[in-house]
Structures are given as C-alpha cells and as structure tokens.
PDB file with SEQRES, HELIX, SHEET and CRYST1 records, atoms N, CA, C and O in Angstrom:
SEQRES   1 A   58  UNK UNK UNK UNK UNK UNK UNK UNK UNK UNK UNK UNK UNK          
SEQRES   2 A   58  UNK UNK UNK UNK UNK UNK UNK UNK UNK UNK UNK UNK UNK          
SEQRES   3 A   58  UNK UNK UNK UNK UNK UNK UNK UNK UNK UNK UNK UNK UNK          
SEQRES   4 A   58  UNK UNK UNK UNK UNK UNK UNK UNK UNK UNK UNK UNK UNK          
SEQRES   5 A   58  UNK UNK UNK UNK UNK UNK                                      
HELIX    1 AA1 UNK A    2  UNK A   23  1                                  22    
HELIX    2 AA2 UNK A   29  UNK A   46  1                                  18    
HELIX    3 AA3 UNK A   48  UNK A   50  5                                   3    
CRYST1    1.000    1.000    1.000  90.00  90.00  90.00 P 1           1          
ATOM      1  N   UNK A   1      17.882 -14.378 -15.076  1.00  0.00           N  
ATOM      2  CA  UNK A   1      17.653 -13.358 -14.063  1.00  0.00           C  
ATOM      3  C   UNK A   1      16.192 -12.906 -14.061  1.00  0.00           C  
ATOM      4  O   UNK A   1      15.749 -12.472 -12.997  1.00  0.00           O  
ATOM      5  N   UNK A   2      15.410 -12.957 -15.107  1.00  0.00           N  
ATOM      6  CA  UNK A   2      14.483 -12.358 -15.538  1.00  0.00           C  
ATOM      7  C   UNK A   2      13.162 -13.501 -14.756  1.00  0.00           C  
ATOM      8  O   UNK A   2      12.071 -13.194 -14.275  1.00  0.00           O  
ATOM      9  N   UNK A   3      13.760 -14.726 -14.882  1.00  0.00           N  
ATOM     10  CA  UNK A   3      13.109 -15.620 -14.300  1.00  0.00           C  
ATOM     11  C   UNK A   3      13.125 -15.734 -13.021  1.00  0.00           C  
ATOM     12  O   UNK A   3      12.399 -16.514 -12.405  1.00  0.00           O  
ATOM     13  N   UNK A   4      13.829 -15.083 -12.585  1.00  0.00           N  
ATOM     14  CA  UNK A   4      13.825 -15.259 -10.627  1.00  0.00           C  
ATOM     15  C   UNK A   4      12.849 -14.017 -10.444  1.00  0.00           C  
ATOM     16  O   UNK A   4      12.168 -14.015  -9.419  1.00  0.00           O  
ATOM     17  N   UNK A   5      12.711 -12.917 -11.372  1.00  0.00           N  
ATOM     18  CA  UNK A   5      12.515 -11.665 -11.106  1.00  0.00           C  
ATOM     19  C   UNK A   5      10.673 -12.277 -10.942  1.00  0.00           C  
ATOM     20  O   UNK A   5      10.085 -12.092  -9.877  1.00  0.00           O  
ATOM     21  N   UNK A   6      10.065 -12.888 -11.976  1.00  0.00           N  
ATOM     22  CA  UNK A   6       8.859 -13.172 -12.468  1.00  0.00           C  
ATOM     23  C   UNK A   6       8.621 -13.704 -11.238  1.00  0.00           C  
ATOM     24  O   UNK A   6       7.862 -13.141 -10.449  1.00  0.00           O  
ATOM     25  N   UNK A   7       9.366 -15.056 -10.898  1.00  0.00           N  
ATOM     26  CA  UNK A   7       8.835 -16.038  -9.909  1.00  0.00           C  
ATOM     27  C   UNK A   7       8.486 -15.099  -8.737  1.00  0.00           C  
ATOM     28  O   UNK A   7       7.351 -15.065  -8.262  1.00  0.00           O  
ATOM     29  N   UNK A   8       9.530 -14.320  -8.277  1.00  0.00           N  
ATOM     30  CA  UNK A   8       9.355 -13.753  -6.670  1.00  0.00           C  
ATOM     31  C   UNK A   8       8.340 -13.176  -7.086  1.00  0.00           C  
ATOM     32  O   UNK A   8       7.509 -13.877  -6.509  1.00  0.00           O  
ATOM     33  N   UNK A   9       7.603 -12.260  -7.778  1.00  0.00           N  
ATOM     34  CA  UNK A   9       6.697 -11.472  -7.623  1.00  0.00           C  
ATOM     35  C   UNK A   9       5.181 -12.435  -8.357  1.00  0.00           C  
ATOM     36  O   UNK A   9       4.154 -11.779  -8.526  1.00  0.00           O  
ATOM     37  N   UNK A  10       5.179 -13.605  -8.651  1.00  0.00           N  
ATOM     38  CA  UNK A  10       4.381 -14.592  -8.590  1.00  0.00           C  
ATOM     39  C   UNK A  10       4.657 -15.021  -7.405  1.00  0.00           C  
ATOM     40  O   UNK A  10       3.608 -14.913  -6.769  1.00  0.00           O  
ATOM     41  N   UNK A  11       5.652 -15.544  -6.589  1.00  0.00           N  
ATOM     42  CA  UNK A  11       5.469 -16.101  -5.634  1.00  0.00           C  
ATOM     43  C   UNK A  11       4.746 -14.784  -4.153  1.00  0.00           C  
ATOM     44  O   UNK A  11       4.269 -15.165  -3.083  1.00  0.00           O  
ATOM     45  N   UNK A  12       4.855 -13.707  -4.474  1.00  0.00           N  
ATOM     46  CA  UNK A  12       4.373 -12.550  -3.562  1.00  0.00           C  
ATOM     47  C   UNK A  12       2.653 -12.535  -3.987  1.00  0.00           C  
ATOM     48  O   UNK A  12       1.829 -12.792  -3.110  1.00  0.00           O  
ATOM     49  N   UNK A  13       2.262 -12.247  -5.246  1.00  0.00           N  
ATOM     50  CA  UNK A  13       0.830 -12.219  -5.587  1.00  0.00           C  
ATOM     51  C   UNK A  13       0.627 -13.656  -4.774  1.00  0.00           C  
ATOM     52  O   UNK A  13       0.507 -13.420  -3.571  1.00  0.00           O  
ATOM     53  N   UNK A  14       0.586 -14.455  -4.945  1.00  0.00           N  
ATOM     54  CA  UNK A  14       0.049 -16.020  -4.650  1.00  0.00           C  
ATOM     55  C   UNK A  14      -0.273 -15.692  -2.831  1.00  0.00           C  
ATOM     56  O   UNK A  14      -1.366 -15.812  -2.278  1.00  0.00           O  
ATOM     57  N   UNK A  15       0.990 -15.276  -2.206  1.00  0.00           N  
ATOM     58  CA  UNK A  15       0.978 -15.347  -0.955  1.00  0.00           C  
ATOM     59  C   UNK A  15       0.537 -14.238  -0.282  1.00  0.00           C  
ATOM     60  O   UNK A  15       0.377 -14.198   0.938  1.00  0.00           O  
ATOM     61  N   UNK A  16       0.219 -12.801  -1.497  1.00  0.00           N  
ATOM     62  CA  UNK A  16      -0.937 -12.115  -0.601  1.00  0.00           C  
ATOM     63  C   UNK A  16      -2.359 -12.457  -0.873  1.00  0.00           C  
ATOM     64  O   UNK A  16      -3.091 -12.020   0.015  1.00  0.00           O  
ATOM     65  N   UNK A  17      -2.902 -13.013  -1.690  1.00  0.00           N  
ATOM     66  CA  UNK A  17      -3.935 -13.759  -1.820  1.00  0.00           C  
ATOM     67  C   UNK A  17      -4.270 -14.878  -1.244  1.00  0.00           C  
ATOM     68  O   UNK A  17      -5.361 -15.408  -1.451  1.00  0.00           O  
ATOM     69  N   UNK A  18      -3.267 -15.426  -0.361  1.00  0.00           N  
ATOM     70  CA  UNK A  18      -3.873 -16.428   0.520  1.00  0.00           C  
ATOM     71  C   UNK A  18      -4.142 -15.761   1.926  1.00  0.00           C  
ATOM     72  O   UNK A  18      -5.028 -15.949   2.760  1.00  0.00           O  
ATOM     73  N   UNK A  19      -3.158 -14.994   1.889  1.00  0.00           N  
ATOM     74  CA  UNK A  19      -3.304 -14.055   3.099  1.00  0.00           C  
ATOM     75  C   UNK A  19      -4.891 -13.190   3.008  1.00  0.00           C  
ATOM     76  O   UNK A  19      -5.596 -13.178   4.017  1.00  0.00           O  
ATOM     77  N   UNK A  20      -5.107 -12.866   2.414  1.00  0.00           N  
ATOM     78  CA  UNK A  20      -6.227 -12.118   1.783  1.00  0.00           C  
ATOM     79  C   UNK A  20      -7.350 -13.032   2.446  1.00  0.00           C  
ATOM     80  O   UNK A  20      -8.001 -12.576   3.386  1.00  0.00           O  
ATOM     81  N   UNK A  21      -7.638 -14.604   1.859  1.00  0.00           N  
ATOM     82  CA  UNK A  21      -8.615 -15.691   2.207  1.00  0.00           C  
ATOM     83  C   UNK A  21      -8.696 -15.450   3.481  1.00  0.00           C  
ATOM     84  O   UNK A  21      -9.670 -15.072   4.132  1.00  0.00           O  
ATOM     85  N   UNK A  22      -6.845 -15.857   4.060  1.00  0.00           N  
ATOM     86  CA  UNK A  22      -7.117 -16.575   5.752  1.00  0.00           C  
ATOM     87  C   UNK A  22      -7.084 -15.343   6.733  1.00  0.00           C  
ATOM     88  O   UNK A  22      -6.802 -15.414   7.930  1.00  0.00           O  
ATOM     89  N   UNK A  23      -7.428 -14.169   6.019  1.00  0.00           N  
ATOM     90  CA  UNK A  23      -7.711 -12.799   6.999  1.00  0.00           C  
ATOM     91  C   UNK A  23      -9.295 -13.036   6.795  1.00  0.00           C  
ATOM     92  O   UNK A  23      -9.830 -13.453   7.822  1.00  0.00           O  
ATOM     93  N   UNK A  24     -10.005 -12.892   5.896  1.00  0.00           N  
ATOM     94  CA  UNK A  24     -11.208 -13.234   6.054  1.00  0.00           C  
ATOM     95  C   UNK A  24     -11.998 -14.110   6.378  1.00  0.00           C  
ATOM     96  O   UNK A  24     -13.225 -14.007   6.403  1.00  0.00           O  
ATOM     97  N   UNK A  25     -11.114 -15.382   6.752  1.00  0.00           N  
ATOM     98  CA  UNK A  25     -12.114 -16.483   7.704  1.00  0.00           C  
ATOM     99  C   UNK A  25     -11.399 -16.247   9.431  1.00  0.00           C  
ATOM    100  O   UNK A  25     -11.405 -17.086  10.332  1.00  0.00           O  
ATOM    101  N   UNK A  26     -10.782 -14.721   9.482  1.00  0.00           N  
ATOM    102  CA  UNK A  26     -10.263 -14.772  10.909  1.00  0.00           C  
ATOM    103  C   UNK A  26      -8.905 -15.131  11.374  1.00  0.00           C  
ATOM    104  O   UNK A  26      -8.674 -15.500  12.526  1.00  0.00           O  
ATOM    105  N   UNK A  27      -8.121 -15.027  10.557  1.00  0.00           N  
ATOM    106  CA  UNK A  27      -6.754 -15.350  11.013  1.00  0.00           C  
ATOM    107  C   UNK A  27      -5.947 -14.264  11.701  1.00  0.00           C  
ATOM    108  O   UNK A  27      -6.496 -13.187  11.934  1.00  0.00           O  
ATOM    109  N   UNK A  28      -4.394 -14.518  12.118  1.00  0.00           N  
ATOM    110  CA  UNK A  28      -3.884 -13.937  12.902  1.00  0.00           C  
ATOM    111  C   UNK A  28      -3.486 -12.477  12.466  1.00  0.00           C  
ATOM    112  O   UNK A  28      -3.161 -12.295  11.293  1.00  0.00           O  
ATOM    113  N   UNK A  29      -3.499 -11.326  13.445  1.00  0.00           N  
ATOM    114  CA  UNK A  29      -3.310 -10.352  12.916  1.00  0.00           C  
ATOM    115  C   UNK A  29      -2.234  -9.967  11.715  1.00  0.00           C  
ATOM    116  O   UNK A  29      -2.678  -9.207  10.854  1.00  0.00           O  
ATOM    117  N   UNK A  30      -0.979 -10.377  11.583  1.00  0.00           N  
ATOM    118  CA  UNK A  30      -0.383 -10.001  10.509  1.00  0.00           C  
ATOM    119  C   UNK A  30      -0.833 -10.595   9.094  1.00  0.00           C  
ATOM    120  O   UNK A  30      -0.458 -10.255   7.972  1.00  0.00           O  
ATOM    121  N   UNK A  31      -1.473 -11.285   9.360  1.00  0.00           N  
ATOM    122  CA  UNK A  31      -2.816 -12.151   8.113  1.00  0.00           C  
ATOM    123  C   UNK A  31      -3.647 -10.802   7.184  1.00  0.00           C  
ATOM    124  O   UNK A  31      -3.896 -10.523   6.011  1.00  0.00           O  
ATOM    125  N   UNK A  32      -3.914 -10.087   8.896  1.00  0.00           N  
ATOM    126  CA  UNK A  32      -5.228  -8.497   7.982  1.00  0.00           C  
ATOM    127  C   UNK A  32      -4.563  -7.795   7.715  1.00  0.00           C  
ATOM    128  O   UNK A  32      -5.080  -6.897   7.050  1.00  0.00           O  
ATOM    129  N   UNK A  33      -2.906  -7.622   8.003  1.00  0.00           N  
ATOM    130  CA  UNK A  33      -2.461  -6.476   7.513  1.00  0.00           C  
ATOM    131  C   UNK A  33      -1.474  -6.851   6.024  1.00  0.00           C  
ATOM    132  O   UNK A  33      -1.417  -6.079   5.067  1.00  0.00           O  
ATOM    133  N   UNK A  34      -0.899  -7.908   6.077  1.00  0.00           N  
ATOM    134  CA  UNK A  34      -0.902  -8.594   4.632  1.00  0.00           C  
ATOM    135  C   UNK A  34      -2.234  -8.095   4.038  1.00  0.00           C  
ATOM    136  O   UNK A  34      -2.232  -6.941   3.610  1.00  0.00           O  
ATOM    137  N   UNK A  35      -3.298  -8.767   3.963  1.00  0.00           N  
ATOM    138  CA  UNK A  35      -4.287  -8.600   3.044  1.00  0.00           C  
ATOM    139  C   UNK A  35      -4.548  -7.265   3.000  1.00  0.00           C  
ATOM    140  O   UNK A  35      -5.149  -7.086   1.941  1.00  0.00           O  
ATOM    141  N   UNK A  36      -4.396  -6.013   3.695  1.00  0.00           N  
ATOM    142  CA  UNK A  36      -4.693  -4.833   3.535  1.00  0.00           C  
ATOM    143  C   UNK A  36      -4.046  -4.806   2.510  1.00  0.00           C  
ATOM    144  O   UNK A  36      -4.640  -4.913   1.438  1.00  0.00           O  
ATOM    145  N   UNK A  37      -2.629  -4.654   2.553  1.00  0.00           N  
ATOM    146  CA  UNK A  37      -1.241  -4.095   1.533  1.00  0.00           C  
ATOM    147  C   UNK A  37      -1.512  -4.781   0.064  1.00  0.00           C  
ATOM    148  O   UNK A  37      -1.176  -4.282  -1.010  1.00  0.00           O  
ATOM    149  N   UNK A  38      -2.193  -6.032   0.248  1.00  0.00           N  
ATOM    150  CA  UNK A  38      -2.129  -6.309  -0.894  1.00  0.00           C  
ATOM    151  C   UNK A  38      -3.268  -6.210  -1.564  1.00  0.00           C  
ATOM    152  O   UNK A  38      -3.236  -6.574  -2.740  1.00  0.00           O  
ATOM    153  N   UNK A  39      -4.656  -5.659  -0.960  1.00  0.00           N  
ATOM    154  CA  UNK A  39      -5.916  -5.064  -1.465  1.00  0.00           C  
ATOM    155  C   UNK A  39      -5.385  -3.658  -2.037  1.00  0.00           C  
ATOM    156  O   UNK A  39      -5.591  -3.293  -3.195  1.00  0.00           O  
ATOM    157  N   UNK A  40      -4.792  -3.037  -1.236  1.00  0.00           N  
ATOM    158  CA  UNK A  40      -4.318  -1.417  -1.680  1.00  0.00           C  
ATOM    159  C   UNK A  40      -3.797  -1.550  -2.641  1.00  0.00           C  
ATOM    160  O   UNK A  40      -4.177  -0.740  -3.487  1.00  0.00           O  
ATOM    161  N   UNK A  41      -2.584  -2.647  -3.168  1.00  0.00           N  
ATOM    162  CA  UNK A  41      -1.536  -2.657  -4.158  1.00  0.00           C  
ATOM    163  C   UNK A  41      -3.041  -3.069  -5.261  1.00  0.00           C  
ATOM    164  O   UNK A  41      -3.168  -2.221  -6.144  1.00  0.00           O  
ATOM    165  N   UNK A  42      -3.650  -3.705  -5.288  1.00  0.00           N  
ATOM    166  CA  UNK A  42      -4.274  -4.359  -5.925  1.00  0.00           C  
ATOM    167  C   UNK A  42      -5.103  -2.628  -6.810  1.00  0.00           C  
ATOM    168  O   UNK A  42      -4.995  -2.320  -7.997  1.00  0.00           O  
ATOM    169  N   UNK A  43      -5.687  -2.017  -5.951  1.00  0.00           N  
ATOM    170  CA  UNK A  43      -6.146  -0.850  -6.272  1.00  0.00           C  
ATOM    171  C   UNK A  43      -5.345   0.143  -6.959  1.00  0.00           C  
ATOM    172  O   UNK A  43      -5.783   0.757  -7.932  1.00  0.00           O  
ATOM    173  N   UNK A  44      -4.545   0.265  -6.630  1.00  0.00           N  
ATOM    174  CA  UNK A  44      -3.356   1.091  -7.160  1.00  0.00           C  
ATOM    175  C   UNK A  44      -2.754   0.743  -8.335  1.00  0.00           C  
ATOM    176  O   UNK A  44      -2.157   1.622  -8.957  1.00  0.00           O  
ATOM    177  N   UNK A  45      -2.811  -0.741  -8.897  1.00  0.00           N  
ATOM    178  CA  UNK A  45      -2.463  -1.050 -10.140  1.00  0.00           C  
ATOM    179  C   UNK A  45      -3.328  -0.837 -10.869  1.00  0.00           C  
ATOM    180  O   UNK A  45      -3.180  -0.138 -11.871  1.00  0.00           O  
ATOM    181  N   UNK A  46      -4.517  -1.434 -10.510  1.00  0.00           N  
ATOM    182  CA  UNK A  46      -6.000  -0.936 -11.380  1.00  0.00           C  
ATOM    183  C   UNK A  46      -6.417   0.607 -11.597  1.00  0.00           C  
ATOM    184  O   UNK A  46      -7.101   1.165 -12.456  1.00  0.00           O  
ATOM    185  N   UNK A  47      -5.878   0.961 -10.717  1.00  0.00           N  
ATOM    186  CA  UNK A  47      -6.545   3.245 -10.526  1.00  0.00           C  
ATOM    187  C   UNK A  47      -6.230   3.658 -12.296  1.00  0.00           C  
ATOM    188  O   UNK A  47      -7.093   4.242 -12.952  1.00  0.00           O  
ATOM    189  N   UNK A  48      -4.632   3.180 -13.010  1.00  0.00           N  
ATOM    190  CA  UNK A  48      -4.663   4.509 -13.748  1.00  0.00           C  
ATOM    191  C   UNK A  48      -5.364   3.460 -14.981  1.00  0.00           C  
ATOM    192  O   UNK A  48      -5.845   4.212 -15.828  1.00  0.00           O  
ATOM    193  N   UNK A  49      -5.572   2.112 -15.346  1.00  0.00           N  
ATOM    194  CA  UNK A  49      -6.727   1.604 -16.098  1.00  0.00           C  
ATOM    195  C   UNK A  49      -7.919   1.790 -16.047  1.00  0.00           C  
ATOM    196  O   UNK A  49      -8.590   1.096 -16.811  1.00  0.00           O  
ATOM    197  N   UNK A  50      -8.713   2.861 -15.072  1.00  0.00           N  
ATOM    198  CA  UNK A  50      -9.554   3.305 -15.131  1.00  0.00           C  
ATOM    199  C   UNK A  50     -10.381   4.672 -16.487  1.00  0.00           C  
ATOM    200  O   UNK A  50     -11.349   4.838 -17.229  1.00  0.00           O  
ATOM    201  N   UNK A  51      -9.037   5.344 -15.990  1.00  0.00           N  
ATOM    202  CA  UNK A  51      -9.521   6.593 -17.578  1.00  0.00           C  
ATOM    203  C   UNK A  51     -10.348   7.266 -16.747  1.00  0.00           C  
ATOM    204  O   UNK A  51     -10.488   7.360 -15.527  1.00  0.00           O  
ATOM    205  N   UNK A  52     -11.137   7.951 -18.236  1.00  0.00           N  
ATOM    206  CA  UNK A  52     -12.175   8.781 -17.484  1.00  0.00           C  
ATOM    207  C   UNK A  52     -13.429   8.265 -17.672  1.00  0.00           C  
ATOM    208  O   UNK A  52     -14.312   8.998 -18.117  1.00  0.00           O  
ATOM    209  N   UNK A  53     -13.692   6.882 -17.349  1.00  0.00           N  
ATOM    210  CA  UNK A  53     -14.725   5.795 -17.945  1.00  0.00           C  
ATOM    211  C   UNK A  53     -15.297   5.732 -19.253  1.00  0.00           C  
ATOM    212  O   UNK A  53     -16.361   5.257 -19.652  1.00  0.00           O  
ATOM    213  N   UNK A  54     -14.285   6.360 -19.877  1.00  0.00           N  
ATOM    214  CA  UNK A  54     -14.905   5.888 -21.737  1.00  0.00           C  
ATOM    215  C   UNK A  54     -14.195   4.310 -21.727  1.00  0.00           C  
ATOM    216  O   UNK A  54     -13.349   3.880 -20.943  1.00  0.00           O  
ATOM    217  N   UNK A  55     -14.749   3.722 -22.703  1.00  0.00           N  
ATOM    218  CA  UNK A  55     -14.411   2.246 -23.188  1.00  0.00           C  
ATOM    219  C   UNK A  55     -12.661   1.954 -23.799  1.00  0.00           C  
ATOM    220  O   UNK A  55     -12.255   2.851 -24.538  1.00  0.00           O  
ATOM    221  N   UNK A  56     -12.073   1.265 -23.638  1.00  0.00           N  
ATOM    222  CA  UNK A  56     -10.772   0.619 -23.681  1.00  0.00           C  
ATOM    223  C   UNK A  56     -10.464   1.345 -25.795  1.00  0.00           C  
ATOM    224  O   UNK A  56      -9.425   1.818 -26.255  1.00  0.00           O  
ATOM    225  N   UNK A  57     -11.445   1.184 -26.324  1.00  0.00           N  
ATOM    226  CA  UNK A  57     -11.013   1.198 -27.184  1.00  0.00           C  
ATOM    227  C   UNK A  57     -10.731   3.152 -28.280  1.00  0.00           C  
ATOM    228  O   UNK A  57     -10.442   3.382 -29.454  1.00  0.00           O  
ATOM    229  N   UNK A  58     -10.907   3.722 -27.537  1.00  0.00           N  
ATOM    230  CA  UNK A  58     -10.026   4.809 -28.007  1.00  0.00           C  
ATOM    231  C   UNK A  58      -9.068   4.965 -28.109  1.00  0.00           C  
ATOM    232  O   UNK A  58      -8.662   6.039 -28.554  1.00  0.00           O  
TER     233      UNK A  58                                                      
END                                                                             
C-alpha cells in the first residue's frame, strides 16, 4: 500500500515539473496553472526549513 502511496506522489512531482518546463517554453494554459500549484507547493514545503536563518546545525 505504502508503495502505491510513494509512486502516485512521485508520479505527481515528475508531472508537475514537466508541466513547470512546458509552461515556460509557452505551453497551453492549464500547463501555467499546473506549474503555478506546483511552484507554490514547492515553496510551502521549503517555508518551515527555513528557521530564523541560523545554520541547520543547532
């Protein structure tokens, strides 16, 4: 179960990152709004690994 769970959400990263490419050489509108959602998600996972910019190792 754990393995279907991994794949779909590998198979979702993979396919907003292509979406991501073929919005930026101009592709069809649901192309830029894929790549939006998955720039935002992208930000939103990274936000709380930020801190308060001291170094990883405290």
């Amino acid at each position: 179960m754990i393995l279907i769970l991994l794949s779909a959400v590998l198979l979702l990263v993979v396919g907003g990152c292509v979406c991501v490419v073929w919005a930026a050489r101009g592709g069809p509108r649901w192309t830029r709004v894929v790549a939006k959602g998955t720039l935002l998600a992208g930000e939103l996972v990274r936000a709380p690994g930020r801190g308060n910019g001291r170094g990883s190792d405290d």
